[in-house]
N, C-alpha and C positions, 0 to 999 in steps of 0.2 A: 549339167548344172547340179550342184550338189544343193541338198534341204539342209535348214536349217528350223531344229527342230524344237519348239519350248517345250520341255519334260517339266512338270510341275502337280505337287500336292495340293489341293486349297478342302476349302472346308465348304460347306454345304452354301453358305454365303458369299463363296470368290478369295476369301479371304488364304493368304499363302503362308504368312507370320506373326506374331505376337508385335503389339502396337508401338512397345517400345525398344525391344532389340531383333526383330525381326526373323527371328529363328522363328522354324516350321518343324522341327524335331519334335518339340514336345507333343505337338498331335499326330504326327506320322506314326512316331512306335507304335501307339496305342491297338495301332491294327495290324500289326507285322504278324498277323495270327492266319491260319488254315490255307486255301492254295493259293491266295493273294501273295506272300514274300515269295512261294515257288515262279509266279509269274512274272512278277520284277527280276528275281534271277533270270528264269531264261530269255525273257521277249529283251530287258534293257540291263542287262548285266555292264554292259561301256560303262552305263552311269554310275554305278558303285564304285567306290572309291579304292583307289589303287589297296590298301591296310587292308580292309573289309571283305575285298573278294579273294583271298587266301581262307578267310574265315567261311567263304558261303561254299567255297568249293569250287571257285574257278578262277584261280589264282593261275597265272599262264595261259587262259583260252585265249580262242583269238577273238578277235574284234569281230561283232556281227552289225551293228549297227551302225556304230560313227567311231571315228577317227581323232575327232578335235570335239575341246571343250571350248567355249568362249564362257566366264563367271564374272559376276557383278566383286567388288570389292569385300561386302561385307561379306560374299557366300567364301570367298579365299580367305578371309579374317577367323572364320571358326578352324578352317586347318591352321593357319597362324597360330590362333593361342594354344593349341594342341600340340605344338612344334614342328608341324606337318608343313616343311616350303613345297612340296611339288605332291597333293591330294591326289592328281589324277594322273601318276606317271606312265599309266597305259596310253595315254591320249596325248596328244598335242595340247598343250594349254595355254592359255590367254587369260588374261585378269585386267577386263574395263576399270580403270581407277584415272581418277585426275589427281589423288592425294599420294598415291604409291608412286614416287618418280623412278627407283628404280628397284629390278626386281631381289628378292632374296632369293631364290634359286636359276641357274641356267637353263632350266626346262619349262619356267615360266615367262613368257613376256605378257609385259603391259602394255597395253593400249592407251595413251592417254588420252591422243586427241586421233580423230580419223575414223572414230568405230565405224559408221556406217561403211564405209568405203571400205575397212580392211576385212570387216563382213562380208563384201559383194567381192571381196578377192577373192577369199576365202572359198565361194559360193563356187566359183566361178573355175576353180580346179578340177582335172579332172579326178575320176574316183568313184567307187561305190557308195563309201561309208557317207556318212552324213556330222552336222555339225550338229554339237549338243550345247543348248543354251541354257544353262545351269544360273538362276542368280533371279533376283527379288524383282519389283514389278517397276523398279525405275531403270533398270538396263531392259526388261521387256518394252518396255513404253517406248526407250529409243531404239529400239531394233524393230518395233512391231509392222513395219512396211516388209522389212526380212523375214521375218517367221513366215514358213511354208508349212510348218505341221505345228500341230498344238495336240500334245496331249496330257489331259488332264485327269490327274490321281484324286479323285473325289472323295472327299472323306463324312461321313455320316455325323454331321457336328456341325452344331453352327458357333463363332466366335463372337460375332457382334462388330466388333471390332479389329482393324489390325495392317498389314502390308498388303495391299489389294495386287490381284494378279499381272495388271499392268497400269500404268500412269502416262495412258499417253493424250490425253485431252479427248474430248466427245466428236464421234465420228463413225458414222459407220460402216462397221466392217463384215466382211459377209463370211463362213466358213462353210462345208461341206462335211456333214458326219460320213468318215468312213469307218468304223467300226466300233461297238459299242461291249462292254465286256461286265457284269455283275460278278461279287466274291462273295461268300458267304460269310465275311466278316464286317457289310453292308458295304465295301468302295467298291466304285464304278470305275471304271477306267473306259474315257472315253478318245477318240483320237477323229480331229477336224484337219482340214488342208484348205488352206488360203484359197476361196471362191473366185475365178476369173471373173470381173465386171466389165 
């Protein structure tokens, strides 16, 4: 059974994006400083963006961690306005939308209706690499019984407000810290695995 992993930034309060278009760039760069970007290159380089990793230096490696992206609409909508149809053409991709009926590129499909289930297909392949859940905290909220790993890019900042890291109603849910990592430009990167109950 393959993980299905949420890879995500938030800020000291949970927060993953700005309140009203939901971008999380603007706080992420701020720390792309000392062996913090070195360790996003090697530990999750899948996650960089097809463009990006010629620029970091590992443009052609192969894939060490996951295979397939599954992204919320609005995270495929910043490669959109950038004229970017297919952001992660290292990966298998997928774009959760009910408004995108059909895709702009042949290397992206849309999900409209089914996610749960094309999730648990997905899961359910065989394989090493694992699925990378790239996208804001209402594709989290409806995946969040799927999520088997969570890790979290902790950024030394609080927002107040903003895209909270999932929306899935009060319930609760249990994790297991398996490994905890401090950077000298204060982010933590922390990484939990869905607690058996």
């Amino acid at each position: 059974m393959r993980k299905l992993t949420y890879y995500i930034a938030a800020s000291l309060d949970g927060f993953i994006g700005h309140p009203e278009t939901g971008d999380g760039a603007f706080f992420a760069e701020e720390f792309l400083t000392g062996d913090f970007p070195v360790f996003m290159i090697g530990e999750y380089g899948d996650t960089i963006p097809t463009a990006s990793r010629k620029a970091v230096g590992i443009e052609g490696a192969p894939l060490t961690r996951f295979d397939t992206i599954i992204q919320g609409r609005k995270s495929y909508q910043v490669a959109l306005d950038m004229g970017i149809t297919s952001p992660y053409a290292h990966l298998r991709q997928y774009v959760a939308s009910r408004s995108l009926t059909t895709s702009p590129d042949p290397d992206v499909e849309i999900i409209s209706d089914g996610l749960v289930e094309k999730v648990r297909e997905l899961k359910a392949e065989d394989g090493d690499l694992g699925i990378y859940l790239c996208g804001g905290g209402d594709l989290a909220g409806t995946l969040i019984e799927e999520i088997d790993e969570l890790v979290i890019k902790t950024y030394p900042l609080l927002l107040g407000s903003g895209v909270p890291m999932a929306t899935a109603g009060f319930a609760l849910r249990f994790y297991e810290l398996t490994s905890c990592r401090t950077f000298d430009n204060g982010a933590v990167v922390t990484t939990y695995r869905t607690k058996a109950r």
